[in-house]
C-alpha positions in Angstrom: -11.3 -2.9 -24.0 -11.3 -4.4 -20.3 -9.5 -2.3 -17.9 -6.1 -3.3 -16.2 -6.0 -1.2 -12.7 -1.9 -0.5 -12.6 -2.6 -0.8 -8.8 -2.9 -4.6 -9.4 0.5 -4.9 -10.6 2.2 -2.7 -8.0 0.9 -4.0 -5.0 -1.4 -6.7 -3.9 -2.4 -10.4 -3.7 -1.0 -10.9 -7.1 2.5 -9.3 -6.5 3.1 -11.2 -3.3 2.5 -14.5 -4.5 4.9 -13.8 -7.5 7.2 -12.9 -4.6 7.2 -16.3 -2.8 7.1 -18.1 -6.1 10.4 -16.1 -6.6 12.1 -17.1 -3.2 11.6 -20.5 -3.8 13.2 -20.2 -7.2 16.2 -18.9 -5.4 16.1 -20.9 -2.3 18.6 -23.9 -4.2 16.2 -26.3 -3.7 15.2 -25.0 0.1 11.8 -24.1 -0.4 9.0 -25.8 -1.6 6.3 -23.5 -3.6 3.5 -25.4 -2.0 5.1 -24.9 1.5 5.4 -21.1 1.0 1.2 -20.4 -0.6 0.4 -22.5 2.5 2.2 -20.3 5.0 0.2 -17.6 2.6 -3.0 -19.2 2.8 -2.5 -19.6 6.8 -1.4 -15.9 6.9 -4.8 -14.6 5.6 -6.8 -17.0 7.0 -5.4 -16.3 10.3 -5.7 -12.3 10.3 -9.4 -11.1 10.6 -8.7 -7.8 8.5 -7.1 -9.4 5.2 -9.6 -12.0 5.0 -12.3 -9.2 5.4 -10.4 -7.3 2.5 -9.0 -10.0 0.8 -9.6 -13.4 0.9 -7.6 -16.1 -0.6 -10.6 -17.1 -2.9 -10.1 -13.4 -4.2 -6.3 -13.6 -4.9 -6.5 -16.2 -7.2 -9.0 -14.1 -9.1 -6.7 -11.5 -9.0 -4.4 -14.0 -10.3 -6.5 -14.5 -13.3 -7.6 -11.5 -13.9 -3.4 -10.2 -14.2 -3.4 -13.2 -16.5 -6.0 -12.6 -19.0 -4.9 -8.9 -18.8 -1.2 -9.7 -19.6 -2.7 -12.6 -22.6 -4.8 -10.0 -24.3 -1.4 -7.1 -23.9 0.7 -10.3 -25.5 3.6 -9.0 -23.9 5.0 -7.5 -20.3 6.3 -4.5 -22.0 3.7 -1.8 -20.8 3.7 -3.3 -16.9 5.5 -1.6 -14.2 8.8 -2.3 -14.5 9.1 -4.2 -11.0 5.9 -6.6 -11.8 7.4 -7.2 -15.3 10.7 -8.0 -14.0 9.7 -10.2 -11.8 7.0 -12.3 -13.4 9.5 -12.7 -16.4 12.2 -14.2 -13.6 9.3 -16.3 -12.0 7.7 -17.9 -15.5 11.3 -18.8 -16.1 10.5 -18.9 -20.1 7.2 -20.0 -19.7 4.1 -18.0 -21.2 3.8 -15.4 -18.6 -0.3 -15.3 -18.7 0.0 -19.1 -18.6 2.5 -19.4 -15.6 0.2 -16.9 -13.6 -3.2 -19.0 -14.3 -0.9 -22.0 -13.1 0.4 -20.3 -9.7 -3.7 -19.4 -9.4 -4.7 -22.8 -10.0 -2.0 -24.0 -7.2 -3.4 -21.5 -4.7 -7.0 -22.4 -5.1 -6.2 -26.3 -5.1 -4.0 -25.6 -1.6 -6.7 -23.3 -0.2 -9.0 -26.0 -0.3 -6.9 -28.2 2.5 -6.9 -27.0 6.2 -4.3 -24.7 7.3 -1.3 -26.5 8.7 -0.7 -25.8 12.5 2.6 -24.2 13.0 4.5 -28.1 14.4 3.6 -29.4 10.6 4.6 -26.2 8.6 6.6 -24.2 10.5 6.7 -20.2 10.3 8.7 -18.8 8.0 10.6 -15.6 8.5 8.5 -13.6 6.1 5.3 -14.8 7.9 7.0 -14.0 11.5 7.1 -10.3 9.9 3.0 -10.2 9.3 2.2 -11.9 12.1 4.4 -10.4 14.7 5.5 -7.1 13.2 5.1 -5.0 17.0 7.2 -7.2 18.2 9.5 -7.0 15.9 9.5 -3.2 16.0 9.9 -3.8 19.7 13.1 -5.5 19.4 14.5 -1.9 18.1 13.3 -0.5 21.2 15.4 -2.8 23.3 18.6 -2.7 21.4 18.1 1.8 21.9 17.5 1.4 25.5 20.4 0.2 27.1 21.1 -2.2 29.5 17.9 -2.1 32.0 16.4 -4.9 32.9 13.8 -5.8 30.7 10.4 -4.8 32.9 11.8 -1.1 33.2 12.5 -1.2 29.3 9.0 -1.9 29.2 7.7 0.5 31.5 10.1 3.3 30.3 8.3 2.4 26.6 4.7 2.7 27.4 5.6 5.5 30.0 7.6 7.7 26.5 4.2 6.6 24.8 1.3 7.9 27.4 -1.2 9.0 26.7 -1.4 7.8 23.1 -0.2 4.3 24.3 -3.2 2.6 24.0 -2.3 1.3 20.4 1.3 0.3 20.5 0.5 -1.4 24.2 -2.4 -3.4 23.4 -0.9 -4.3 19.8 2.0 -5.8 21.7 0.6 -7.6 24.6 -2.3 -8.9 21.7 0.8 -10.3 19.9 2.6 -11.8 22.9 -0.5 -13.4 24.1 -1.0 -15.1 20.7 2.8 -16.3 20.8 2.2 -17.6 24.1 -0.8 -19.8 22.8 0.9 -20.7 19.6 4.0 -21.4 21.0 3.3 -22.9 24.6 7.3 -23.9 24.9 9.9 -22.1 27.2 11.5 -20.7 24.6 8.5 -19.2 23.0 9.7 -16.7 19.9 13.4 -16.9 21.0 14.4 -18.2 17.9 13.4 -15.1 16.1 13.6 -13.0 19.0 16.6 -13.6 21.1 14.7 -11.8 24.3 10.9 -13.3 23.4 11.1 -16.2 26.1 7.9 -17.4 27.7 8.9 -15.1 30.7 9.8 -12.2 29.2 6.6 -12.0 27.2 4.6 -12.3 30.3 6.6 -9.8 32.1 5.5 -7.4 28.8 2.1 -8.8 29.3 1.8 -7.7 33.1 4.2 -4.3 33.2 2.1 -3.4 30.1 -1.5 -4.1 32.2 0.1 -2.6 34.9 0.7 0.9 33.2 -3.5 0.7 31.7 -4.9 -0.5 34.9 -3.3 2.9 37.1 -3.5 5.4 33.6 -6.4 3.9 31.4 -8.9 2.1 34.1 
């Protein structure tokens, strides 16, 4: 008998693309499945550590290997509860080994095209999250601190962090410098961010540089 690794149904390449096949069930129309394993594809593709670990190439072999292991079970009934759940909702009454060698199919056919740049396809919310996550968690640090102005939120933040700053800091001016590039307008992130202007992410660039050049240099 072949093995089935639980972890592969619990977590994983195979799980998240049953999740965007999912939201685009339940987007009314909104979403388009090719759309969303594009913004996947771009995700991996874009990010040096999952395209070390996993590659899109792999996934769909994950894909297929979850199919061939749910074909020879014949039925979802001894998968984790959460990965049978949801691949029953997302093959809709289809074969559930068939409808995952189909969603594997339509990744490997859309990971031959190149990655859409970000004015063709733009990001979705879910991809904001992987790309931008410090950020993100950043914008939790400004709603605890008050009402300073934003360069001594900054400075009080790398200040609380010293001297084990060196992560947080250059994860966040690495992520505001790639927004900056990717989205050269004024208004930068501001539509996910409300503070994440162009300015504001070069005042985090420069307070954050600041705080390395007179602690870390």
């Amino acid at each position: 008998m072949q093995p089935s690794p639980t972890s592969l149904f619990t977590g994983g390449p195979a799980l998240r693309l049953v999740d965007l096949a999912l939201s685009v069930q339940e987007s009314d129309g909104k979403l388009s499945l090719d759309d969303e394993i594009r913004r996947y594809i771009r995700v991996v593709g874009n990010d040096w550590a999952a395209n070390w670990n996993c590659p899109v190439y792999i996934a769909t072999g994950v894909l297929e290997f979850t199919a061939d292991s749910v074909a020879r079970s014949g039925t979802l009934d001894s998968y984790p509860p959460e990965f049978r759940e949801k691949v029953t909702r997302a093959a809709a009454g289809m074969d559930p080994a068939e409808y995952l060698r189909t969603l594997a199919e339509m990744v490997r056919i859309l990971d031959r095209e190149p990655a859409p740049e970000y004015d063709e396809l733009p990001m979705a919310g879910w991809e904001f999250l992987q790309v931008f996550p410090h950020l993100f968690g950043f914008d939790a640090v400004l709603m605890d601190e008050g009402d300073l102005p934003f360069a001594d939120d900054v400075h009080r933040f790398v200040t609380s962090e010293h001297p084990y700053c060196a992560d947080r800091a250059v994860a966040l001016t690495t992520e505001a410098q790639r927004a900056l590039v990717l989205f050269p307008g004024e208004q930068c992130l501001k539509g996910r961010l409300y503070w994440a202007t162009r300015d504001a992410l070069r005042e985090l660039i420069d307070s954050i540089n600041d705080h390395m050049q007179r602690e870390h240099s």
